[in-house]
C-alpha positions as CSV (number, residue, x, y, z in Angstrom):
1,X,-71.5,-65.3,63.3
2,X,-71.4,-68.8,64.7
3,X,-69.0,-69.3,68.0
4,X,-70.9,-71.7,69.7
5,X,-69.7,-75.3,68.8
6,X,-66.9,-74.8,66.0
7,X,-64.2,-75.7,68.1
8,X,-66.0,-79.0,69.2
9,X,-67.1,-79.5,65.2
10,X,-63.2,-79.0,64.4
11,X,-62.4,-81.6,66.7
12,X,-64.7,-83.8,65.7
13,X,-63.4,-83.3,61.9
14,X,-59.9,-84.1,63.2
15,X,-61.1,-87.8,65.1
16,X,-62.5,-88.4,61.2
17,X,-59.4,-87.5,59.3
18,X,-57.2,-89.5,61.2
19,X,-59.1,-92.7,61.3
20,X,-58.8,-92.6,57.3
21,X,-55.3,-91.2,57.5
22,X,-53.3,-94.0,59.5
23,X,-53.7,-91.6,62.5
24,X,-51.9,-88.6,61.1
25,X,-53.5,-85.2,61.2
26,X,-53.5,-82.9,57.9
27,X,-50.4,-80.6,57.3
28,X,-53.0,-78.1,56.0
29,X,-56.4,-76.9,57.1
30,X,-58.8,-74.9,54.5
31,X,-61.4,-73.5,56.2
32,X,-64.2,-72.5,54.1
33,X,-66.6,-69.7,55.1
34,X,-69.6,-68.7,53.6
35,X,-72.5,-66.1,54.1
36,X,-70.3,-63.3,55.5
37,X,-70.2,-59.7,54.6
38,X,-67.1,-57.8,53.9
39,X,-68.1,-56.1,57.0
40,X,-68.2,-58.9,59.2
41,X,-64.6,-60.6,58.0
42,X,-62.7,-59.1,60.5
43,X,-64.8,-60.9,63.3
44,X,-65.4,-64.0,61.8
45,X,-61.4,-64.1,61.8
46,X,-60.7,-62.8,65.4
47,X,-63.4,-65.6,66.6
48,X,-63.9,-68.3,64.5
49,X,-60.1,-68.6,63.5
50,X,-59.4,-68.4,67.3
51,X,-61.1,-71.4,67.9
52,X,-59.0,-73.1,65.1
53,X,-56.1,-72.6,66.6
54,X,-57.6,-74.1,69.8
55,X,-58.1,-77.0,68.5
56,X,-55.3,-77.0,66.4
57,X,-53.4,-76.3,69.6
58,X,-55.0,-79.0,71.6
59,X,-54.2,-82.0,68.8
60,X,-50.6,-80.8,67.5
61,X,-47.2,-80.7,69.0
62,X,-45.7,-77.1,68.8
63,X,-43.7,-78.5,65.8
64,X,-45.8,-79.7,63.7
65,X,-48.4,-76.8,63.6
66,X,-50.2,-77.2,60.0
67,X,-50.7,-74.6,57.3
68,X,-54.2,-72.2,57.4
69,X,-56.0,-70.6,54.6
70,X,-59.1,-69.3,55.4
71,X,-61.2,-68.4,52.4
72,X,-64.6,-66.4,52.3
73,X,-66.6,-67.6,49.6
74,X,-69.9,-65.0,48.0
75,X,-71.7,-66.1,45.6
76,X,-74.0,-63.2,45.8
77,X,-71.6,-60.7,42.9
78,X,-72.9,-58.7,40.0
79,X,-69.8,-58.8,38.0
80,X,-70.3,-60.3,34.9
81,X,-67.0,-61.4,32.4
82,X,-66.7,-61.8,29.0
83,X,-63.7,-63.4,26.6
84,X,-63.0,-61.8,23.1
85,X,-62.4,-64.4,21.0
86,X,-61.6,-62.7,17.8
87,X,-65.1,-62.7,16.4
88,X,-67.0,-61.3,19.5
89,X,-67.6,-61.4,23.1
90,X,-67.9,-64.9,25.1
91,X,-68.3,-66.3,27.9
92,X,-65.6,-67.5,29.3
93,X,-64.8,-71.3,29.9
94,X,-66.0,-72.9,33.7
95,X,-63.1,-72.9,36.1
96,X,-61.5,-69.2,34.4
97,X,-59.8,-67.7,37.1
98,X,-60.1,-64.1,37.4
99,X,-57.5,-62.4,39.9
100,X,-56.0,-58.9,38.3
101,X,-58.0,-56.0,37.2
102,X,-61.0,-56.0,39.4
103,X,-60.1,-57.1,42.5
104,X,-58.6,-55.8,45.8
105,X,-55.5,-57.7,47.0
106,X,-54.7,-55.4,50.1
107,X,-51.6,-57.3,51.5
108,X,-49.7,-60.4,50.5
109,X,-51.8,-62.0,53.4
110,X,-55.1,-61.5,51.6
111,X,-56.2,-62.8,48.0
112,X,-59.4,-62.1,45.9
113,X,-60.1,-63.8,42.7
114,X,-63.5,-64.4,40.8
115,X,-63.8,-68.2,40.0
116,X,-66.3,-68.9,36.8
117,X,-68.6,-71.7,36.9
C-alpha cells in the first residue's frame, strides 16, 4: 500500500486541473485504485482516502466539498460470461455491464460490476 507521496501527487493533480479549468477545481474526484486484494481494501481506504480528504481539505471551502468515488479495479478474475443469442452461446459485446447475479453489493455504499472488454 502506497502512503508516502499521494497527498503531494493529489495536489499536484489539482494545480493541473485548474490551469485547464479557468481556475476551478472538479466537483467530483474518481480515484482509481489498482493492484489491491479484497483483503487489503479496507486499508487502502482508511489511508489512502485519508489523504484525499487532506488535500481535498486543504484546496476547498467547507461548502464546496466535491463528490468521491473510489473504485478498485482487478483485472486478475476467472469469471467468464456468455450471451444466448437464440442459436447458441456468445460472447457478449465490449462494454456489457455485468452487475446482478454474481456479484456482492454489501451496502448501498459499495458497488461490484464485471465490465467486458
Amino acid at each position: 500500500m502506497v502512503d508516502f507521496k499521494l497527498k503531494e501527487a493529489l495536489n499536484e493533480a489539482f494545480d493541473n486541473y485548474m490551469q485547464n479549468n479557468n481556475s476551478q477545481l472538479p466537483d467530483h474526484i474518481i480515484f482509481y485504485r489498482d493492484g489491491v486484494g479484497e483483503q487489503m481494501r479496507r486499508a487502502v481506504l482508511k489511508v489512502e482516502v485519508d489523504q484525499l480528504r487532506e488535500a481535498i481539505k486543504e484546496r476547498y471551502n467547507t461548502l464546496s466539498i466535491p463528490a468521491m468515488t473510489v473504485i478498485f479495479v482487478n483485472k486478475r478474475i476467472s469469471q467468464r460470461f456468455f450471451q444466448d443469442n437464440g442459436q447458441g452461446l456468445i460472447n457478449p459485446p465490449s462494454g456489457s455491464l455485468i452487475d446482478t447475479g454474481v456479484v456482492e453489493n454489501r451496502n448501498p455504499d459499495e458497488y461490484d460490476f464485471y465490465l467486458v472488454p
